[in-house]
C-alpha positions in Angstrom: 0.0 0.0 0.0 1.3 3.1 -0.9 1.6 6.4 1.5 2.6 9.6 0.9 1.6 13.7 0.5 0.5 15.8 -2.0 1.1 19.7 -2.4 -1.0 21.7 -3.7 -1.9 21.5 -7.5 0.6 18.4 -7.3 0.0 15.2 -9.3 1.6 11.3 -9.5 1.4 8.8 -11.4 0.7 4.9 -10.5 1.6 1.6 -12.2 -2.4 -0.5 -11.5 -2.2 -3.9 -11.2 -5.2 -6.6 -10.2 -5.4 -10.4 -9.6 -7.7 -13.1 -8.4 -7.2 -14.4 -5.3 -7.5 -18.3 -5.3 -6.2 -20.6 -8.1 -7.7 -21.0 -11.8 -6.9 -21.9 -15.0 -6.9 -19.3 -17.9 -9.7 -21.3 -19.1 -11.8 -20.5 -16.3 -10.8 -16.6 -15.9 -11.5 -15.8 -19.6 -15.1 -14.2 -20.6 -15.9 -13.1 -16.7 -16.9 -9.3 -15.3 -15.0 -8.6 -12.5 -15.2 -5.3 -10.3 -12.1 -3.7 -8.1 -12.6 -0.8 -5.3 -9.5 1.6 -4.8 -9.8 3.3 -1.7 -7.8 6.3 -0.9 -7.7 7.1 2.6 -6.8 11.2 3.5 -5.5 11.6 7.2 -7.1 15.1 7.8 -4.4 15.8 10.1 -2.2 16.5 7.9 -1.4 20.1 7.4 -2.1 20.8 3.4 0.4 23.3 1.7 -0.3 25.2 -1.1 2.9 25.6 -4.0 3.8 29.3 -3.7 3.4 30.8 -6.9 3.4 34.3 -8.7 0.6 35.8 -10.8 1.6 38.7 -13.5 -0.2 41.3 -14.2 0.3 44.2 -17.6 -0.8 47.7 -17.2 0.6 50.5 -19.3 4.5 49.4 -19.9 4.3 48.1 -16.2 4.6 44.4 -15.1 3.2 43.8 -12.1 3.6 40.0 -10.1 1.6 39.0 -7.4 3.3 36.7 -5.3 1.0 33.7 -3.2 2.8 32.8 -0.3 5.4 33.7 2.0 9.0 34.4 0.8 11.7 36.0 1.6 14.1 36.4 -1.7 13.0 37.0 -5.1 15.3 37.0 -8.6 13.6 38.5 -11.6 15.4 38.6 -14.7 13.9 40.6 -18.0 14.0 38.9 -21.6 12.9 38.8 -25.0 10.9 36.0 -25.7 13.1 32.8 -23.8 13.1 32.1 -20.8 16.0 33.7 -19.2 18.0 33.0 -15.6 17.0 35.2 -13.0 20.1 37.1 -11.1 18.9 39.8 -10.4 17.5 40.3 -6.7 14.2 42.4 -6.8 12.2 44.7 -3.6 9.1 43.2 -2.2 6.5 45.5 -1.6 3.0 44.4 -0.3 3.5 40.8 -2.0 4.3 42.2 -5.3 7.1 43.4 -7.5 6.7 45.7 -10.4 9.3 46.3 -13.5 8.4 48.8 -15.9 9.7 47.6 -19.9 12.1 50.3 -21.8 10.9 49.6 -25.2 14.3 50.5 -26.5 17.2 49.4 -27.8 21.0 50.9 -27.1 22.2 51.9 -30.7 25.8 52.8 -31.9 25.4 56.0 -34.1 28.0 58.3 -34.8 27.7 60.5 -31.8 28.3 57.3 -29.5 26.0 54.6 -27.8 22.4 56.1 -27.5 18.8 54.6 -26.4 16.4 54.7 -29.1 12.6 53.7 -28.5 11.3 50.8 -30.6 8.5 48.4 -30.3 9.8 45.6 -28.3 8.3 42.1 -27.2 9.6 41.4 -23.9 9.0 38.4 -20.8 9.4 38.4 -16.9 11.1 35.1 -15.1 11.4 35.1 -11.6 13.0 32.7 -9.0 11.0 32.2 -5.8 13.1 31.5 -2.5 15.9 30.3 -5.0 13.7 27.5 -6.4 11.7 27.1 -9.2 11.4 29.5 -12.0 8.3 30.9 -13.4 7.7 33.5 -16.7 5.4 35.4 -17.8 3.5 35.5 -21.1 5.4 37.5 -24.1 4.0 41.1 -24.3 4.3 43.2 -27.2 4.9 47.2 -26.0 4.2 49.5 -29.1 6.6 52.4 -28.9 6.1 54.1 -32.5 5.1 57.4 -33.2 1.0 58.3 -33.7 1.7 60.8 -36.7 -2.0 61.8 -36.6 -1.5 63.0 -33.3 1.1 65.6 -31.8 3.5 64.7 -29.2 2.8 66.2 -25.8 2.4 65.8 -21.8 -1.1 65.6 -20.3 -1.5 69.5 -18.6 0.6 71.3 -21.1 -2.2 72.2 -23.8 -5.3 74.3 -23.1 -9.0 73.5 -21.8 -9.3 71.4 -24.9 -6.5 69.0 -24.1 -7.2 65.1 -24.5 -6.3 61.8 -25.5 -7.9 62.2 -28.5 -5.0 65.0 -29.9 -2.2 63.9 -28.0 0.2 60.9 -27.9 1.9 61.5 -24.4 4.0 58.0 -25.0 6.3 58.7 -27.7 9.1 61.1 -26.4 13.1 60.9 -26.8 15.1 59.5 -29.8 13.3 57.3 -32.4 15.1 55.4 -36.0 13.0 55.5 -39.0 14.9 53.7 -42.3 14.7 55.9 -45.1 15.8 55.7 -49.0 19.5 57.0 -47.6 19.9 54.3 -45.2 19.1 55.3 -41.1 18.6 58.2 -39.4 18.0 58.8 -35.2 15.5 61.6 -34.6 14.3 63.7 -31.4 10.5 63.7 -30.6 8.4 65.1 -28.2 9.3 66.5 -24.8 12.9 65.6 -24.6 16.3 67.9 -23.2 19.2 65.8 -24.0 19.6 67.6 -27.8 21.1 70.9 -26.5 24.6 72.1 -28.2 27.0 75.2 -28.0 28.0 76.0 -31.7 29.7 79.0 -32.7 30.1 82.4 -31.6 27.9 85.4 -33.3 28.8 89.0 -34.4 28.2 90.6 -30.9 30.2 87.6 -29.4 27.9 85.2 -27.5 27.8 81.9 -27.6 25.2 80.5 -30.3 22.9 77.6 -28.8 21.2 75.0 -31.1 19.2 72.2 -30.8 19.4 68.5 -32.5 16.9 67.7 -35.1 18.4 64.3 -36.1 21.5 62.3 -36.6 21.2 61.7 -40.4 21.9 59.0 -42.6 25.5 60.1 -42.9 26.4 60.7 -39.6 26.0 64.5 -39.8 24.4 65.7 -37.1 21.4 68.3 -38.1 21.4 71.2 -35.4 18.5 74.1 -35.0 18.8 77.5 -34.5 18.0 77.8 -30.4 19.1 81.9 -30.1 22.1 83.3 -28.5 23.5 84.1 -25.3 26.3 84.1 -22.5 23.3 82.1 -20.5 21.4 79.4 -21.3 17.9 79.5 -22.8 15.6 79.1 -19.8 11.6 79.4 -19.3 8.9 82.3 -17.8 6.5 81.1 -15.4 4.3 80.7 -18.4 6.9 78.2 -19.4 7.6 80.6 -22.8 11.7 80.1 -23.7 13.6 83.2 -23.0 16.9 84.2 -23.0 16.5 82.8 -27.0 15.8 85.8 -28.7 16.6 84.8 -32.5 17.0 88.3 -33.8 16.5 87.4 -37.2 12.9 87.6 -38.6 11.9 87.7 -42.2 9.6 87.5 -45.2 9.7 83.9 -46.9 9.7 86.2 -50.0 8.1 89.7 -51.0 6.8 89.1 -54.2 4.5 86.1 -53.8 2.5 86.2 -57.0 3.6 83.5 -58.7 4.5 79.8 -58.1 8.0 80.1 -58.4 8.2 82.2 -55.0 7.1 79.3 -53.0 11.0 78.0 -53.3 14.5 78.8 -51.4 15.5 79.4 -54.9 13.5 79.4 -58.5 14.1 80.0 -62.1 11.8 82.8 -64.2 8.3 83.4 -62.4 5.3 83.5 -64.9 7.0 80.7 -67.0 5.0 78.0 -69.4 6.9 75.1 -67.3 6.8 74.0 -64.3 11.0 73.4 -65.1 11.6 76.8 -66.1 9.7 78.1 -63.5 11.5 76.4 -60.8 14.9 76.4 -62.0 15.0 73.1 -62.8 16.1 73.4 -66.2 19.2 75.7 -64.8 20.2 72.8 -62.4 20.1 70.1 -65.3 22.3 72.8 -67.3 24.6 73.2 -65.1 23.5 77.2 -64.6 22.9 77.5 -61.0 24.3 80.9 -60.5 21.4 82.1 -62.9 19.0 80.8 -60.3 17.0 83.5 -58.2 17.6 83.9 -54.6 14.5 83.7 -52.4 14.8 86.8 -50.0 15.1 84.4 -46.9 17.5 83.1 -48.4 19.7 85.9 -48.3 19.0 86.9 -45.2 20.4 83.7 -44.2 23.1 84.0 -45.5 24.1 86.8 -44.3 23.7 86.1 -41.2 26.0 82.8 -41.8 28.4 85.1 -43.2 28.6 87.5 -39.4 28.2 84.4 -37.3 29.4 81.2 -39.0 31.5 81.3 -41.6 34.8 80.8 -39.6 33.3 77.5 -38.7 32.7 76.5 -41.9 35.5 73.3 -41.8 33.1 71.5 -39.1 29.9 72.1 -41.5 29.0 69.2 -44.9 27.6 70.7 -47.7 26.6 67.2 -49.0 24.0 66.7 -46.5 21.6 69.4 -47.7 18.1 70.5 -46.8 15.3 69.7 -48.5 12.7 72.2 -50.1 10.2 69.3 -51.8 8.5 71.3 -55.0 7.1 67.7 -56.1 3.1 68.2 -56.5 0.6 66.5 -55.0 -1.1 63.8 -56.3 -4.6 64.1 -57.3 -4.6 67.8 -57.0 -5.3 70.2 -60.3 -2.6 72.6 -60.9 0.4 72.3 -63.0 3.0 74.8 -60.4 3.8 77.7 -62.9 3.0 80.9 -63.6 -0.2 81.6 -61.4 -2.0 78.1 -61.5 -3.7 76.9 -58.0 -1.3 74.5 -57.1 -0.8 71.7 -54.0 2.7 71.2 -53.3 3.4 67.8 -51.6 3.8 69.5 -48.1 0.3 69.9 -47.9 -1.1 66.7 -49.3 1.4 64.8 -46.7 1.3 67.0 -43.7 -2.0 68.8 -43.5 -4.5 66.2 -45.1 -2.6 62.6 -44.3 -0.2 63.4 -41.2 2.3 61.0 -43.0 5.5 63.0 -42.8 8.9 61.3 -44.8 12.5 62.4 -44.5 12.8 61.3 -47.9 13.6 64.3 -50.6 11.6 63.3 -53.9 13.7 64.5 -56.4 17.1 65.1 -54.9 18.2 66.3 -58.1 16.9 69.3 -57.8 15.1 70.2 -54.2 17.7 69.4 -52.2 19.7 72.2 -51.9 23.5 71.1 -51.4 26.6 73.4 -52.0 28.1 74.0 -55.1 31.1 71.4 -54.7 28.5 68.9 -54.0 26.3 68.7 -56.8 26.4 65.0 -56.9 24.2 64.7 -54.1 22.0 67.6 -54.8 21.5 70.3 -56.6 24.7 71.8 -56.2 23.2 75.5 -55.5 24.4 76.8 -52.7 27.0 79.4 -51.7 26.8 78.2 -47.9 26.0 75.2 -46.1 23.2 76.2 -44.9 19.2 76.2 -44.7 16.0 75.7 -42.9 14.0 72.7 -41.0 11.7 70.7 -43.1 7.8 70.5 -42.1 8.2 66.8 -42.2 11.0 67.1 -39.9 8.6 69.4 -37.4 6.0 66.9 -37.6 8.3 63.9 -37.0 9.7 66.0 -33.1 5.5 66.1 -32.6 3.9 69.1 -34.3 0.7 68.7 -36.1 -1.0 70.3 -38.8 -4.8 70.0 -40.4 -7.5 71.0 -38.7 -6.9 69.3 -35.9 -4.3 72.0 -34.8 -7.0 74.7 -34.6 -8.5 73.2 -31.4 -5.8 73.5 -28.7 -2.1 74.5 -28.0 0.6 72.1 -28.2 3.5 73.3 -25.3 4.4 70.0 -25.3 7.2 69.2 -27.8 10.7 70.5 -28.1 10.1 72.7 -31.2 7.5 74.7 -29.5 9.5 77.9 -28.4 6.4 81.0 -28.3 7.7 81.9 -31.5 6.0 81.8 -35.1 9.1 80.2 -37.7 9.6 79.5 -41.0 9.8 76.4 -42.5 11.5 75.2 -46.2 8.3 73.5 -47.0 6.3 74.7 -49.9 2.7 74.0 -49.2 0.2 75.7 -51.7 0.2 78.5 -54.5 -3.1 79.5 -53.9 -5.9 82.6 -54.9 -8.0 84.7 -52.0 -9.6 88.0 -52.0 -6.0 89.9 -51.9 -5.0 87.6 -55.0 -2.3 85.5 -55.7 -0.3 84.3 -53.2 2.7 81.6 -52.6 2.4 79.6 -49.1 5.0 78.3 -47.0 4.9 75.7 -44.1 5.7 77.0 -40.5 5.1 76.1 -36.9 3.2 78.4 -35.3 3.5 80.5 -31.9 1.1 77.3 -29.9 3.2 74.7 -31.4 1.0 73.5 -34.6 2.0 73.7 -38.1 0.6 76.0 -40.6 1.2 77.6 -44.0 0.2 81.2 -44.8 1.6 83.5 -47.7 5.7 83.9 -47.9 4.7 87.7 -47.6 4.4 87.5 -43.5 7.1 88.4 -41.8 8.1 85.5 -38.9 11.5 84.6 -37.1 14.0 82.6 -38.8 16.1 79.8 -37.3 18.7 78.4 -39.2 19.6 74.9 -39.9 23.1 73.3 -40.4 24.8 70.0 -40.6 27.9 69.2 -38.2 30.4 66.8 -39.6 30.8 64.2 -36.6 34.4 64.6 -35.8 33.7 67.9 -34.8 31.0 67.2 -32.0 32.0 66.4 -29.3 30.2 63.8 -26.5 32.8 63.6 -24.0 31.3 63.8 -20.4 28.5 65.7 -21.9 24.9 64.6 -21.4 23.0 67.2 -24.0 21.4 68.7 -21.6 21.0 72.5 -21.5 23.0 72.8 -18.3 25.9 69.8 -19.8 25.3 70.5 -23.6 27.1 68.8 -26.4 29.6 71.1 -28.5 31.4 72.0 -31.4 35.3 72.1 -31.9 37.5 72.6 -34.6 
């Protein structure tokens, strides 16, 4: 007879044997019914035990396991998929651990080893009392930008604040493959893209901010003001101490589609080619191309405050003012046709931004030693932020922006900027007019005619053995920097 316990939710198997229990032929046992009793007899004082276990629990990107029993020591270990060997010694609190999941990934770019959100698919094991191990199921944490909705913190907008408009998860540095190859951008409320470039006319240092690290390593830096002190915040949490001191018209003849580029070729031309400048590009005759008057504006400011820094700056990089139309739109983009430029078909009506430049060839606008990569028309390496690129750190446009503020994002400054965007060459009750992207003083993207005047912010691309990471965090009080 066999004796023994049980714990609880414990099992065992037993070999069953029966037999008759006086003498017989096989003859005489063949063909008969025979019945057996198994009686299984439960001392009730024994003490049962029941297995200590833990329960887990997702909510949000938090874990949470619930431990049944008494224990003294628990290892948790976090992995990806398979199950993994907990070593790690985790705090009990009220029966329970909790582990919130980094859906990231450490990535080597060219500015050294930096976190990067991703969508991730990630499992708990833990070791009970140094015994048994038990996981949890797989879960998959999204962690990829909502371009329908901007990127901001729950409290920051106005009255009309909600889930609805804003996508509080997706701050800090994200990778989106492109038709160059990779590039590492900053979104949302983030303070580790701060850098200390340059030194301007009156002599103060020149602060910027990181856009992205793009696919060839350059490292594209904003405009962030100037100052012997850092840009700081009002109690209204507006940016001070940033004061760009450059404001401008996109251009001051607007009447015709060729003023919605940096540069164009005849206004009031029969082709869209001719009108644009393409045809001068293709020829080779890019010093007969026509200077926006932003353009020079910015570039004469680069020649006060920049220029002697030139040797740290690519001119292959480029920026890209996209003059490709928009699909499905009437409008031909010369002389004075009503015309949707691409900006506004991507940005305002689908929210689906794209760091790629359409035709290379001819709207991005590269230096004139680099004409292999661009269009080879510029007399300094510099430009402008893309609309794509605003929408990407989490502005929106459409009519969505027209309902609340967005002080959420690290764009949003107080300030109305350009952008290099065309977005429409359009007809009201003033006529004509060319319009330009631009993120507006509450954060949201617009467009509006290149006559307004708004504040400039230039744009430049550092090569990366010139920036310099060393013991610096890119924070506004420990920024990254520039040498030559």
């Amino acid at each position: 007879m066999y004796t023994g316990t049980l714990k609880g939710n414990q099992s065992k198997e037993f070999s069953f044997r029966e037999w008759i229990d006086y003498a017989t032929t096989n003859d005489e046992g063949l063909n008969k019914k025979y019945e057996s009793k198994i009686s299984v007899v439960v001392n009730p004082e024994i003490k049962v035990e029941e297995e200590i276990g833990i329960q887990f629990n997702l909510e949000n990107k938090t874990i949470t396991g619930t431990i049944n029993g008494s224990i003294n020591k628990i290892e948790v270990c976090e992995s990806e998929l398979n199950e993994c060997i907990p070593d790690n010694e985790e705090s009990i609190i009220e029966n329970s651990i909790t582990r919130e999941i980094k859906a990231s990934k450490l990535v080597k770019t060219s500015i050294g080893l930096l976190e990067v959100n991703e969508t991730v698919t990630k499992m708990i094991c833990s070791k009970l009392n140094s015994e048994k191990v038990i996981c949890s199921y797989p879960y998959t944490f999204e962690n990829k930008p909502n371009f329908s909705k901007t990127s901001c913190l729950a409290g920051t907008n106005n009255e009309t604040h909600n889930s609805d408009n804003c996508d509080e998860e997706t701050n800090g540095l994200y990778e989106e493959i492109t038709n160059l190859g990779k590039t590492y951008y900053y979104r949302g409320s983030v303070n580790n893209n701060w850098v200390k470039f340059g030194t301007s006319e009156d002599e103060l240092p020149i602060w910027w901010r990181i856009v992205r690290i793009n696919e060839d390593g350059t490292i594209r830096l904003l405009y962030a003001g100037k100052g012997e002190e850092a840009p700081s915040k009002d109690n209204s949490g507006y940016w001070i101490n940033n004061s760009y001191n450059i404001e401008s018209k996109f251009n001051k003849i607007v009447n015709q589609n060729a003023y919605v580029g940096y540069m164009y070729g005849i206004p009031g031309s029969d082709s869209f080619e001719s009108e644009h400048g393409y045809d001068l590009i293709d020829s080779g005759d890019v010093d007969l191309l026509q200077d926006s008057y932003i353009k020079t504006v910015i570039d004469s400011w680069y020649i006060n405050n920049l220029q002697e820094e030139e040797k740290a700056l690519s001119g292959s990089t480029g920026f890209c003012g996209e003059r490709s139309l928009a699909i499905g739109f009437e409008g031909k983009g010369y002389s004075n046709q009503v015309t949707y430029y691409k900006a506004d078909d991507k940005i305002f009506k689908k929210r689906i931004p794209s760091f790629d430049c359409l035709d290379s060839a001819h709207d991005l606008y590269t230096t004139k030693n680099n004409k292999g990569t661009g269009n080879g028309a510029l007399d300094y390496p510099i430009g402008l932020i893309t609309i794509d690129e605003a929408s990407y750190a989490g502005g929106i446009g459409g009519n969505v922006s027209q309902k609340f503020n967005n002080y959420g994002y690290w764009l949003w400054t107080g300030n109305v900027y350009w952008t290099l965007s065309p977005s429409t060459f359009s007809i009201n009750d003033n006529g004509y007019f060319a319009a330009i992207s631009y993120v507006g003083n509450n954060g949201n993207l617009y467009a509006n005619s290149a006559f307004n005047s708004y504040a400039v912010r230039p744009v430049v691309n550092v090569k990366p053995e010139y920036f310099k990471t060393e013991s610096k965090e890119g924070t506004i009080s420990n920024p990254y920097f520039v040498e030559i």
